[in-house]
mmCIF file as Biopython writes it, N, C-alpha, C and O atoms, coordinates in Angstrom:
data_model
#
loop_
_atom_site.group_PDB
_atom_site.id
_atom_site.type_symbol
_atom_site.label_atom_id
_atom_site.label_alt_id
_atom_site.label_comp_id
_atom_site.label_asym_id
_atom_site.label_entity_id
_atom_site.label_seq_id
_atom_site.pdbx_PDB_ins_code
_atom_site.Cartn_x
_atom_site.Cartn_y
_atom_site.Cartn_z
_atom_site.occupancy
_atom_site.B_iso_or_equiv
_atom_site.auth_seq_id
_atom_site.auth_asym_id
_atom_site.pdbx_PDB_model_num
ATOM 1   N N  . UNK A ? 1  ? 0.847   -1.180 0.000  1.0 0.0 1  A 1 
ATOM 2   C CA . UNK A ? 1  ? 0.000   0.000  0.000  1.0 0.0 1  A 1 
ATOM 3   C C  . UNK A ? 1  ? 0.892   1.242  0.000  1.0 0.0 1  A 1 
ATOM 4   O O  . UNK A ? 1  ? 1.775   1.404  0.843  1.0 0.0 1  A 1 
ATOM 5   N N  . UNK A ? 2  ? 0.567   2.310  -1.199 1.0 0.0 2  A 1 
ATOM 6   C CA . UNK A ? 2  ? 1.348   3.494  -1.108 1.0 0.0 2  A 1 
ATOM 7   C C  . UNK A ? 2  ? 0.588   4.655  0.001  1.0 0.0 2  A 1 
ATOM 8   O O  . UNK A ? 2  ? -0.469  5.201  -0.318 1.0 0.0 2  A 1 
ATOM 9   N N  . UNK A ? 3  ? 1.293   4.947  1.358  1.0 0.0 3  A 1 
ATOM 10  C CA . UNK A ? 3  ? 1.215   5.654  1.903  1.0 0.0 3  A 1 
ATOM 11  C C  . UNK A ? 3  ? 1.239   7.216  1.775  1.0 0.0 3  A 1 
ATOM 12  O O  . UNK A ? 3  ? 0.595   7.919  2.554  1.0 0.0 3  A 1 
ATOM 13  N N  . UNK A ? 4  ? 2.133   7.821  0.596  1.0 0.0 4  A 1 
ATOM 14  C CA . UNK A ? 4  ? 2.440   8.554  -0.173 1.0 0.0 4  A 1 
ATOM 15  C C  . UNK A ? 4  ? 1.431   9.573  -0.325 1.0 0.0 4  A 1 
ATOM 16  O O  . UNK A ? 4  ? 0.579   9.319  -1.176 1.0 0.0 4  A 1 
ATOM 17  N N  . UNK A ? 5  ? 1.300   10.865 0.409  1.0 0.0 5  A 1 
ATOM 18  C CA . UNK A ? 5  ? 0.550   12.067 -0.877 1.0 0.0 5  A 1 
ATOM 19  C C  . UNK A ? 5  ? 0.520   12.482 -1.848 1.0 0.0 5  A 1 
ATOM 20  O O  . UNK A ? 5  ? 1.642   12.865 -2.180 1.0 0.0 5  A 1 
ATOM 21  N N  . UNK A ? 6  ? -0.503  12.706 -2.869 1.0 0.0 6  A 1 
ATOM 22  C CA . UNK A ? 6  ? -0.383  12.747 -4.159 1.0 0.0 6  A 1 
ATOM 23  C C  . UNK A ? 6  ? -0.163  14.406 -3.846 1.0 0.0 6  A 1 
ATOM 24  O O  . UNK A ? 6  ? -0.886  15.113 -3.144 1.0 0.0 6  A 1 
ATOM 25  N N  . UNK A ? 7  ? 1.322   14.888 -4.742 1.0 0.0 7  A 1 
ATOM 26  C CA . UNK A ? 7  ? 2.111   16.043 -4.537 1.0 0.0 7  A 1 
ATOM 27  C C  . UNK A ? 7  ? 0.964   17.123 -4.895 1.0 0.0 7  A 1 
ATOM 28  O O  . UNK A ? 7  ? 0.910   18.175 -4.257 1.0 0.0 7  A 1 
ATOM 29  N N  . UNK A ? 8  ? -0.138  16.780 -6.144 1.0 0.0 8  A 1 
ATOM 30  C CA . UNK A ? 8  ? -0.779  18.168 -6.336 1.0 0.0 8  A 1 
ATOM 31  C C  . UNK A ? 8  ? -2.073  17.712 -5.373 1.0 0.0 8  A 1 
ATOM 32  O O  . UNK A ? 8  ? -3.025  18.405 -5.730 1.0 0.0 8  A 1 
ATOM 33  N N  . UNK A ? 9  ? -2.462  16.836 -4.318 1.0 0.0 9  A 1 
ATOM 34  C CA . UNK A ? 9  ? -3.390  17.073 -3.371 1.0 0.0 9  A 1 
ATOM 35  C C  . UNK A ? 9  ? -2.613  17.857 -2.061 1.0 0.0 9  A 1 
ATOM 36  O O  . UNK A ? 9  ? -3.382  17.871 -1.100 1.0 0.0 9  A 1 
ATOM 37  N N  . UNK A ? 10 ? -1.544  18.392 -1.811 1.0 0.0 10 A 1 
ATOM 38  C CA . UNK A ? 10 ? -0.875  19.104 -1.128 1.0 0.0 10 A 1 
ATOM 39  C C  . UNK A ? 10 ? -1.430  20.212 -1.395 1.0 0.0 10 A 1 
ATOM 40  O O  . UNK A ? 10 ? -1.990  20.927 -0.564 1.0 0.0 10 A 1 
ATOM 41  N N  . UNK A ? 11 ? -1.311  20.446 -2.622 1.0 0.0 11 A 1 
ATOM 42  C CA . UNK A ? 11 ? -1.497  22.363 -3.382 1.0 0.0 11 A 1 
ATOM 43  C C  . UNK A ? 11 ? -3.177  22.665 -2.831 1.0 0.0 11 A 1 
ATOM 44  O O  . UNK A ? 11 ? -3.679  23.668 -2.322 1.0 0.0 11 A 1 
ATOM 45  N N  . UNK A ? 12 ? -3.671  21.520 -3.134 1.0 0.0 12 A 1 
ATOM 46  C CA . UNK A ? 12 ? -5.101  21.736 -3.213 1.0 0.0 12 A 1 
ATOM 47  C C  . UNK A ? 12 ? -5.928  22.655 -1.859 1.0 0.0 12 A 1 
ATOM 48  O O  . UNK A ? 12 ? -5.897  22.188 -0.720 1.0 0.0 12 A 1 
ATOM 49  N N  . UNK A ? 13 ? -6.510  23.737 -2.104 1.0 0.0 13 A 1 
ATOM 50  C CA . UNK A ? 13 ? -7.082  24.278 -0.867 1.0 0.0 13 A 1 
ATOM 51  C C  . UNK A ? 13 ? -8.056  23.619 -0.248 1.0 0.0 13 A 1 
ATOM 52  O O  . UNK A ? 13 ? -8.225  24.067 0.886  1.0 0.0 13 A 1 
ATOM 53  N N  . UNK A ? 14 ? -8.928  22.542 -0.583 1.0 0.0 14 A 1 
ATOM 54  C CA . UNK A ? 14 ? -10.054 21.856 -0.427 1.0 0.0 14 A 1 
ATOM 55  C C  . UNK A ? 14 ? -9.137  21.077 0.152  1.0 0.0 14 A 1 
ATOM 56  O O  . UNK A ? 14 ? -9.109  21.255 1.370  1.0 0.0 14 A 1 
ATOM 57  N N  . UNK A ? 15 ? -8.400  20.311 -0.227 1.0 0.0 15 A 1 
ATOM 58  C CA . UNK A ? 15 ? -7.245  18.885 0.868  1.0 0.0 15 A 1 
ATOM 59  C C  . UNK A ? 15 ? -6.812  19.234 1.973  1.0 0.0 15 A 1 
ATOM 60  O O  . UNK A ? 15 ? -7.055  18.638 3.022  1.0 0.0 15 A 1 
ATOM 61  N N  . UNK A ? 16 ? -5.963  20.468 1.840  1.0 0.0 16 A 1 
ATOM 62  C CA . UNK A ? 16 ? -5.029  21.587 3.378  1.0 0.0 16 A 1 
ATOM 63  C C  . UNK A ? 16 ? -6.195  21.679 4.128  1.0 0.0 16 A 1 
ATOM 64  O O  . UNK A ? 16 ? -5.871  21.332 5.264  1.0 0.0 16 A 1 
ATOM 65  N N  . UNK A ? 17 ? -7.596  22.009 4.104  1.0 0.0 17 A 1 
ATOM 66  C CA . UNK A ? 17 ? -8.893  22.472 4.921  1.0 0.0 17 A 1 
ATOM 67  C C  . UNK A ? 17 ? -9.337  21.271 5.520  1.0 0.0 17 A 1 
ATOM 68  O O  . UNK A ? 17 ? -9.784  21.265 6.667  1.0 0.0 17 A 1 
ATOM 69  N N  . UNK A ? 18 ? -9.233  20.120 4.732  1.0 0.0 18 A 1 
ATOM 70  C CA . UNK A ? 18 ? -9.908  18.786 5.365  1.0 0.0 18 A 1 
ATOM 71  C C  . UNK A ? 18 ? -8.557  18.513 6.680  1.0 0.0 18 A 1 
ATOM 72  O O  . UNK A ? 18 ? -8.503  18.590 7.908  1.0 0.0 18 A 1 
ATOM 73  N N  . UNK A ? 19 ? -7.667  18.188 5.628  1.0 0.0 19 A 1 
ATOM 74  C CA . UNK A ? 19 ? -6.732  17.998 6.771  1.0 0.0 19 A 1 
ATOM 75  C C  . UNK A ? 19 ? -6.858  18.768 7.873  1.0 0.0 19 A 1 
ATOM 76  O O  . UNK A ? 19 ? -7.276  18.173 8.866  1.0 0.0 19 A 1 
ATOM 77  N N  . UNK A ? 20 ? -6.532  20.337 8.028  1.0 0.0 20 A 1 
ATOM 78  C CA . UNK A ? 20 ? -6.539  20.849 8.835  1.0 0.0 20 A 1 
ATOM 79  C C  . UNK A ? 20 ? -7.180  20.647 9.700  1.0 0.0 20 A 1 
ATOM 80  O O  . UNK A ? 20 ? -6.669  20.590 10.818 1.0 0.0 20 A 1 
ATOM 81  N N  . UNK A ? 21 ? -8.647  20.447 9.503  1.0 0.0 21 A 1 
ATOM 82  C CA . UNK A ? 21 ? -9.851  20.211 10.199 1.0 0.0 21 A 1 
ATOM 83  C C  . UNK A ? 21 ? -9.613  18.927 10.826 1.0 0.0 21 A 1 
ATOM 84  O O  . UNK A ? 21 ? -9.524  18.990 12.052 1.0 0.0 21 A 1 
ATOM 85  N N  . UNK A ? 22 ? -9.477  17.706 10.274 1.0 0.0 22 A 1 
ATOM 86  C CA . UNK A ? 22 ? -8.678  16.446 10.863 1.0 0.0 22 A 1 
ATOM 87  C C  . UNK A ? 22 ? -8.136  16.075 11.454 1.0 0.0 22 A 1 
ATOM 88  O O  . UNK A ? 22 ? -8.293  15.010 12.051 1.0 0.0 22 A 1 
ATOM 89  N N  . UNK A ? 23 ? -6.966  17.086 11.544 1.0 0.0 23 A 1 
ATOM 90  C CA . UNK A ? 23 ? -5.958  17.224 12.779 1.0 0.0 23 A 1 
ATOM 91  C C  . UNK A ? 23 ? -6.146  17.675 13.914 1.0 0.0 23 A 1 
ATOM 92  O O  . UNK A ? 23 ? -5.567  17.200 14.891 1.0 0.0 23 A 1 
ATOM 93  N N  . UNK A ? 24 ? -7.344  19.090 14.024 1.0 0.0 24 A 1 
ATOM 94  C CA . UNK A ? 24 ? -7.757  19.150 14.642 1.0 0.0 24 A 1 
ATOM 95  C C  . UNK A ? 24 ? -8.561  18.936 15.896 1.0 0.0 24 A 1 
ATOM 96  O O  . UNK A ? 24 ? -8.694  19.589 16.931 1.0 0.0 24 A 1 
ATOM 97  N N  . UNK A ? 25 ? -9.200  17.457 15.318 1.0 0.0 25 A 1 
ATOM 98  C CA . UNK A ? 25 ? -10.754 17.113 16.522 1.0 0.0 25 A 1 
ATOM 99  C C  . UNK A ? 25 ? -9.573  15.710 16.465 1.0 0.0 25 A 1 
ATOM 100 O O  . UNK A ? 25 ? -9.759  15.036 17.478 1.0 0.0 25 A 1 
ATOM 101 N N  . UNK A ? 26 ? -8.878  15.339 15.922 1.0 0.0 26 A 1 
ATOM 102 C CA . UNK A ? 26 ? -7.962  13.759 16.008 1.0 0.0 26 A 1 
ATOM 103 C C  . UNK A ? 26 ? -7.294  13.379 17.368 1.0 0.0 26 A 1 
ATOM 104 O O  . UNK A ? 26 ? -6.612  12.360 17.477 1.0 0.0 26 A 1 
ATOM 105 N N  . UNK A ? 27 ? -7.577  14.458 18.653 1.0 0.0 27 A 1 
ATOM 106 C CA . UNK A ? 27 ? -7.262  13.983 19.950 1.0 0.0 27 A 1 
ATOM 107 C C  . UNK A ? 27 ? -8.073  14.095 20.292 1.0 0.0 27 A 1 
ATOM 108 O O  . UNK A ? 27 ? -7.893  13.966 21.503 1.0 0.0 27 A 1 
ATOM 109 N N  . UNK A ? 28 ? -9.550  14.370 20.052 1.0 0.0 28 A 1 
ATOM 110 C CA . UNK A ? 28 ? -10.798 13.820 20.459 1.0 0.0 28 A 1 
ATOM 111 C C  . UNK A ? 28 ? -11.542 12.718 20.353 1.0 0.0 28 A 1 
ATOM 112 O O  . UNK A ? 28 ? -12.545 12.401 20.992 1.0 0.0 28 A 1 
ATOM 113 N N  . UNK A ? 29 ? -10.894 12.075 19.373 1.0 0.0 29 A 1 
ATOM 114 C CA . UNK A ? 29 ? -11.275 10.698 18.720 1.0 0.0 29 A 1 
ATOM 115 C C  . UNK A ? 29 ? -10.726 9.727  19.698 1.0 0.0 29 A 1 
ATOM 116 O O  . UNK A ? 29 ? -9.555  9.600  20.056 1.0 0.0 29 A 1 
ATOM 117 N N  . UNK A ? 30 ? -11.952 8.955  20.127 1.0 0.0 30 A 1 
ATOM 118 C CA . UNK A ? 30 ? -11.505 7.951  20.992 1.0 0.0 30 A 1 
ATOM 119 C C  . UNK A ? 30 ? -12.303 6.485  20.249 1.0 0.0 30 A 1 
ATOM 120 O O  . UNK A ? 30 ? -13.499 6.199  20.190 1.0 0.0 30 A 1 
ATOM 121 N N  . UNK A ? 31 ? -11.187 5.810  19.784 1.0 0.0 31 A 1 
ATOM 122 C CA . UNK A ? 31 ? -11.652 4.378  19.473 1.0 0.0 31 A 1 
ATOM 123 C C  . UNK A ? 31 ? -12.624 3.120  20.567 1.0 0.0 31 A 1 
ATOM 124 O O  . UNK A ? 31 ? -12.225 2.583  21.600 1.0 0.0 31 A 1 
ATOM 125 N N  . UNK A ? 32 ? -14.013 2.948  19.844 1.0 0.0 32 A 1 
ATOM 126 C CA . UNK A ? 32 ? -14.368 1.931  20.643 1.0 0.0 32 A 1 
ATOM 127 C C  . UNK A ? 32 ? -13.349 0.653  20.981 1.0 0.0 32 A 1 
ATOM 128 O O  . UNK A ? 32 ? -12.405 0.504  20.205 1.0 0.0 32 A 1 
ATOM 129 N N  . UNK A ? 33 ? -13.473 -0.190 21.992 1.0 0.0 33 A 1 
ATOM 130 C CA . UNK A ? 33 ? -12.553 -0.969 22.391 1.0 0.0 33 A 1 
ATOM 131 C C  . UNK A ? 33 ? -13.030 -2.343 21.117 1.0 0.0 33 A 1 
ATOM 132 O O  . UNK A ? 33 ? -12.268 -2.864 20.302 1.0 0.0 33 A 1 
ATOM 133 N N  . UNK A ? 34 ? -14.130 -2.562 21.274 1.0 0.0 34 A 1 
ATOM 134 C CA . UNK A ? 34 ? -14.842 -3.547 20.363 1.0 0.0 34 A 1 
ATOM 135 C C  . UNK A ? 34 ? -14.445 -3.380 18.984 1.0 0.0 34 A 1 
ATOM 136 O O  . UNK A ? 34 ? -14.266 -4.356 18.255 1.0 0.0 34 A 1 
ATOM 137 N N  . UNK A ? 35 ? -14.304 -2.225 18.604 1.0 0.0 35 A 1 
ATOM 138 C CA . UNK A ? 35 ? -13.957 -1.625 17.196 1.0 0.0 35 A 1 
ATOM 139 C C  . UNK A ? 35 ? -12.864 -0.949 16.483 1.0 0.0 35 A 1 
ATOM 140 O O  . UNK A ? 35 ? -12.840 -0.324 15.424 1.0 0.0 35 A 1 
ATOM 141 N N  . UNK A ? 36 ? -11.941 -1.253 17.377 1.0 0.0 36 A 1 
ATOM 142 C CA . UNK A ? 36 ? -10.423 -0.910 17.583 1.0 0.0 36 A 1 
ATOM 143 C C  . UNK A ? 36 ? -10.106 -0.485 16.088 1.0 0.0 36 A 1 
ATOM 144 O O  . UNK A ? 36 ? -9.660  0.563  15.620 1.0 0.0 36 A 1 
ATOM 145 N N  . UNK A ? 37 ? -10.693 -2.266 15.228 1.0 0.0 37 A 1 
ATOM 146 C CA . UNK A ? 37 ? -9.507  -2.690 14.776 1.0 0.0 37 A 1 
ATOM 147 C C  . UNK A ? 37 ? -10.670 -1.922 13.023 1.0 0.0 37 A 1 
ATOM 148 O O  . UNK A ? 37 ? -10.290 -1.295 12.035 1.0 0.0 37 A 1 
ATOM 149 N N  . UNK A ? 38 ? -11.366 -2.172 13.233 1.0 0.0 38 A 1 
ATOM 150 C CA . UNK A ? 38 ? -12.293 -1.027 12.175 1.0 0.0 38 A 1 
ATOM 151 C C  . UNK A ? 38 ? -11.959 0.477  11.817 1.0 0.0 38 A 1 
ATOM 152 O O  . UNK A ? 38 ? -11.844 1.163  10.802 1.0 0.0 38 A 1 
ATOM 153 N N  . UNK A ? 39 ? -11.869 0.619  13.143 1.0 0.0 39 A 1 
ATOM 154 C CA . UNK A ? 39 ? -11.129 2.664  13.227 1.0 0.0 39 A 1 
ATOM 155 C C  . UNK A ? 39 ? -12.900 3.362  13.711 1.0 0.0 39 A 1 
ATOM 156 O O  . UNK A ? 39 ? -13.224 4.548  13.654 1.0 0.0 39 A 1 
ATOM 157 N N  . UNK A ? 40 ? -13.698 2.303  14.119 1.0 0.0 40 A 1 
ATOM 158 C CA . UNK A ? 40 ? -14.670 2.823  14.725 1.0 0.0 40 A 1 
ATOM 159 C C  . UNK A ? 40 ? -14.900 3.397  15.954 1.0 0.0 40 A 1 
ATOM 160 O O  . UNK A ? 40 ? -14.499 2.898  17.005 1.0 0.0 40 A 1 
ATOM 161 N N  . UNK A ? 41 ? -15.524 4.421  15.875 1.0 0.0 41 A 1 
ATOM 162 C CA . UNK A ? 41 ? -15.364 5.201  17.484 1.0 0.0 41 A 1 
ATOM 163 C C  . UNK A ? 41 ? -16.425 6.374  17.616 1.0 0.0 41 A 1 
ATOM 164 O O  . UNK A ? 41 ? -17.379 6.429  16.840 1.0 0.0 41 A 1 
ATOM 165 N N  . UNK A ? 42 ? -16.237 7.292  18.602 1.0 0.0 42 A 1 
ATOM 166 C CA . UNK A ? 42 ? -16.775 8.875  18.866 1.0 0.0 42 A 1 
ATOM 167 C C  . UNK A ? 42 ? -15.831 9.895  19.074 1.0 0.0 42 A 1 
ATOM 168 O O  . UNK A ? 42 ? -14.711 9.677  19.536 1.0 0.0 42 A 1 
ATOM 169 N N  . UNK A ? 43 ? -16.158 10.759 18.818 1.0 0.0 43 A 1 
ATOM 170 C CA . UNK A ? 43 ? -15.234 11.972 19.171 1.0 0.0 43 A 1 
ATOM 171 C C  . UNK A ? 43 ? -16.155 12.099 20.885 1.0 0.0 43 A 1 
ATOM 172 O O  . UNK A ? 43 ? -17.255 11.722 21.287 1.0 0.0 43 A 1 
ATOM 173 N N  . UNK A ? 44 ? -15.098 12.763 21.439 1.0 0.0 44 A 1 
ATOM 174 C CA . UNK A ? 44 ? -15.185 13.222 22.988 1.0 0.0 44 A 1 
ATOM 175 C C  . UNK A ? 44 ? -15.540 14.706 22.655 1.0 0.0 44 A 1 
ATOM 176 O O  . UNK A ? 44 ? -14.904 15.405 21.865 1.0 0.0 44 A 1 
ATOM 177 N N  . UNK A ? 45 ? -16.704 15.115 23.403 1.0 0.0 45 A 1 
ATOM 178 C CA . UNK A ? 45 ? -17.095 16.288 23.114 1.0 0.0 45 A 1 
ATOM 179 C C  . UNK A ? 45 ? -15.885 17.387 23.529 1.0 0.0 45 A 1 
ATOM 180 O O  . UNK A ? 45 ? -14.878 16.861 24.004 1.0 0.0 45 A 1 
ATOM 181 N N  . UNK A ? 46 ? -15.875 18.586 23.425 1.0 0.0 46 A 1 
ATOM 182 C CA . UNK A ? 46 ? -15.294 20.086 24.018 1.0 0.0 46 A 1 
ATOM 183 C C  . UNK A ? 46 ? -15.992 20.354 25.073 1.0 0.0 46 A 1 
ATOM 184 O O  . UNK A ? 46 ? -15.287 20.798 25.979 1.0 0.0 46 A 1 
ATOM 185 N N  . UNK A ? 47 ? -16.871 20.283 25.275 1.0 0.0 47 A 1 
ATOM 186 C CA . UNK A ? 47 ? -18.267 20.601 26.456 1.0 0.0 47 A 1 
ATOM 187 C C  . UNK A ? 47 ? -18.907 21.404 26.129 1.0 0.0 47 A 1 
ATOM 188 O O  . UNK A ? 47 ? -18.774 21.755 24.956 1.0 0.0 47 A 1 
ATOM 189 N N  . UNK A ? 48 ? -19.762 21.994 26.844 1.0 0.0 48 A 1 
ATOM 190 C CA . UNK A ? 48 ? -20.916 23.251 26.521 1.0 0.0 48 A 1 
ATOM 191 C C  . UNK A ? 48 ? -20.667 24.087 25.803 1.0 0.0 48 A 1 
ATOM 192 O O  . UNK A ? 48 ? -21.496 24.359 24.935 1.0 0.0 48 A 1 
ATOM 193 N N  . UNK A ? 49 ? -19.221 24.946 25.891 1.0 0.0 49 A 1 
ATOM 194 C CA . UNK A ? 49 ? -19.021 26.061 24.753 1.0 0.0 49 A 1 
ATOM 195 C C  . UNK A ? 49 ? -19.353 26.067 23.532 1.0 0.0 49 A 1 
ATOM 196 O O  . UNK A ? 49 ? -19.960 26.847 22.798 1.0 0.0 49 A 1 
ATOM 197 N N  . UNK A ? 50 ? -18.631 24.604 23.372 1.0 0.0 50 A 1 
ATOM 198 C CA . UNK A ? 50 ? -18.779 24.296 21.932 1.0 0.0 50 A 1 
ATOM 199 C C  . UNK A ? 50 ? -19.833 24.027 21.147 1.0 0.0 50 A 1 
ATOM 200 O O  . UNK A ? 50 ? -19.820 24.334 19.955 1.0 0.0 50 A 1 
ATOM 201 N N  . UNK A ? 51 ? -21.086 23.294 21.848 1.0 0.0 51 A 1 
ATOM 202 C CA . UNK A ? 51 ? -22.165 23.094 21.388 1.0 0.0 51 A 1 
ATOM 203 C C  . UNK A ? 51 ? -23.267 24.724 21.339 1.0 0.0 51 A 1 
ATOM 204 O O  . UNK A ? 51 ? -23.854 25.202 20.369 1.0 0.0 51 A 1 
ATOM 205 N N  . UNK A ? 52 ? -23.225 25.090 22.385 1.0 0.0 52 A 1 
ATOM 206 C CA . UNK A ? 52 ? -23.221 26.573 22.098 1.0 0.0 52 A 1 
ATOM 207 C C  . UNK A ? 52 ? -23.122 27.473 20.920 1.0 0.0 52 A 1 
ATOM 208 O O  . UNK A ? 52 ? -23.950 28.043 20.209 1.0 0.0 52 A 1 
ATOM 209 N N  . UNK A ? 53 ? -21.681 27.398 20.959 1.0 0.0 53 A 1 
ATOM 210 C CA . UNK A ? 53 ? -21.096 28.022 19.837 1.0 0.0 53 A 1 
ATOM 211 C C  . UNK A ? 53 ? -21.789 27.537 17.885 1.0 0.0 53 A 1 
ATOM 212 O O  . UNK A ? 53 ? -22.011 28.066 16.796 1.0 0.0 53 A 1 
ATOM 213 N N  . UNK A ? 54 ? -21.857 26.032 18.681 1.0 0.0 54 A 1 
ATOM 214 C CA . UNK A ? 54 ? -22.715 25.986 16.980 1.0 0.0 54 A 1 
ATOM 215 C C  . UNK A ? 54 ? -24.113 26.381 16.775 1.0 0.0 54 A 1 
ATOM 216 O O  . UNK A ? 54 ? -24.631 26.963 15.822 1.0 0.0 54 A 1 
ATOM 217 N N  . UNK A ? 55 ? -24.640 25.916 17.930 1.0 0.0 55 A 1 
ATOM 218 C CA . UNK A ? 55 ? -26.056 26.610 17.769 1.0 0.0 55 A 1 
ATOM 219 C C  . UNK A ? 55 ? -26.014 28.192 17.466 1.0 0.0 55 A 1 
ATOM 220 O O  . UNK A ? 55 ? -26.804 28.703 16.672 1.0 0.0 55 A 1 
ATOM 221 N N  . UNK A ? 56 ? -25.122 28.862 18.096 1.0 0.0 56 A 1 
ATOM 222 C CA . UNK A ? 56 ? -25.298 30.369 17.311 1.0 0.0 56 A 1 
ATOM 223 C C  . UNK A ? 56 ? -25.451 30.293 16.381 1.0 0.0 56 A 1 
ATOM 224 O O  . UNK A ? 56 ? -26.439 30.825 15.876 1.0 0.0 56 A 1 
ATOM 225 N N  . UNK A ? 57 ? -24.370 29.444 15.499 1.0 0.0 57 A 1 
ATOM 226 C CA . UNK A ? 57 ? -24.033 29.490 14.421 1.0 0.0 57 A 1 
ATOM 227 C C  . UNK A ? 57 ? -24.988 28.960 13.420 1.0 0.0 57 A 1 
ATOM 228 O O  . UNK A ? 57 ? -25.088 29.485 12.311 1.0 0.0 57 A 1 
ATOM 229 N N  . UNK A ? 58 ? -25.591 28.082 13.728 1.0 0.0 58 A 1 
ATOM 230 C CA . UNK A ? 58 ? -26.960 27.607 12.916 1.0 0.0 58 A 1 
ATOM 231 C C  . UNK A ? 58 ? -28.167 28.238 13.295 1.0 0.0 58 A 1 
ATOM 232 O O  . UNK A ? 58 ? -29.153 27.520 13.128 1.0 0.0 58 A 1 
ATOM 233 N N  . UNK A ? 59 ? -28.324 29.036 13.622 1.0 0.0 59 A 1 
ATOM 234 C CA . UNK A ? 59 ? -29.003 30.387 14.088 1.0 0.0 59 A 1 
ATOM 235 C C  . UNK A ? 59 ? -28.910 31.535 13.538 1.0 0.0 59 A 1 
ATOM 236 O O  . UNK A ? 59 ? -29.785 32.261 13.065 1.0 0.0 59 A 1 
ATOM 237 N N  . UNK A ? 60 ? -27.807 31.662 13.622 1.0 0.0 60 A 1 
ATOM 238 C CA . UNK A ? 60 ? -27.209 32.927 12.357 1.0 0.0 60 A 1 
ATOM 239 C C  . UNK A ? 60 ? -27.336 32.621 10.789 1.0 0.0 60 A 1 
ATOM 240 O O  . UNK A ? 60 ? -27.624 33.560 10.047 1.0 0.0 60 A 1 
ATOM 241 N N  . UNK A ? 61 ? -27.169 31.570 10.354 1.0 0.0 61 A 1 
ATOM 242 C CA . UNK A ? 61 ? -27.434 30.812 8.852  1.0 0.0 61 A 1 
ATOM 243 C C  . UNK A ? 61 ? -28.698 31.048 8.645  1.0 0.0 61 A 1 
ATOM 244 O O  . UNK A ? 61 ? -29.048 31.447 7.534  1.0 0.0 61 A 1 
ATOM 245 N N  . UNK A ? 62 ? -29.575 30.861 9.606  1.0 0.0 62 A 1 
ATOM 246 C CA . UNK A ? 62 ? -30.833 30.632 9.370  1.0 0.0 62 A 1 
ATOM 247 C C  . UNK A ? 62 ? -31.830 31.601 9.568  1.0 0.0 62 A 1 
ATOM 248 O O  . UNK A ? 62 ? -32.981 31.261 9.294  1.0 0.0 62 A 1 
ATOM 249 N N  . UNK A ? 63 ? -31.616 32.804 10.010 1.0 0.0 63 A 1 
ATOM 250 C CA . UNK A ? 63 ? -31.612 34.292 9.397  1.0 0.0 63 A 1 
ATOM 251 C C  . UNK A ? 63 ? -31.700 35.124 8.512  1.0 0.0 63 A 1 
ATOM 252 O O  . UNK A ? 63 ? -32.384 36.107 8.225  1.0 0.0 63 A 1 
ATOM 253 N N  . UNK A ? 64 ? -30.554 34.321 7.977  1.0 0.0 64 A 1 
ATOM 254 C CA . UNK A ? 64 ? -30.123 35.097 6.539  1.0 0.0 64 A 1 
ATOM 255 C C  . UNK A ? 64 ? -30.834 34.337 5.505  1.0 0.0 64 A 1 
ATOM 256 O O  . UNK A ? 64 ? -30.727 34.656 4.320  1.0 0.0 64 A 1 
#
């Protein structure tokens, strides 16, 4: 299996954004024990702020 990035999905602004985003919540990701070996799991919430924070935000979308 080539592990390898394809050099022009580097350039790509749509690839850098996923990633970014990926890297991001990827110490929130906690693997079920049952499902280790799948890569199945949940993310661990932020707590209240965060859920908060989106509801503004889908609040504000939905406004406009």
């Amino acid at each position: 299996m080539n592990t390898t990035i394809d050099p022009k999905l580097l350039a790509d602004p749509v690839f850098q954004r996923v990633m970014r985003d990926a890297l991001a919540i990827q110490d929130r990701f906690a693997a079920d024990p049952v499902y280790a070996k799948t890569g199945k799991g949940h993310l661990k919430s932020t707590g209240v702020d965060e859920l908060q924070k989106i509801k503004k935000t889908a609040q504000g979308k939905s406004k406009e």
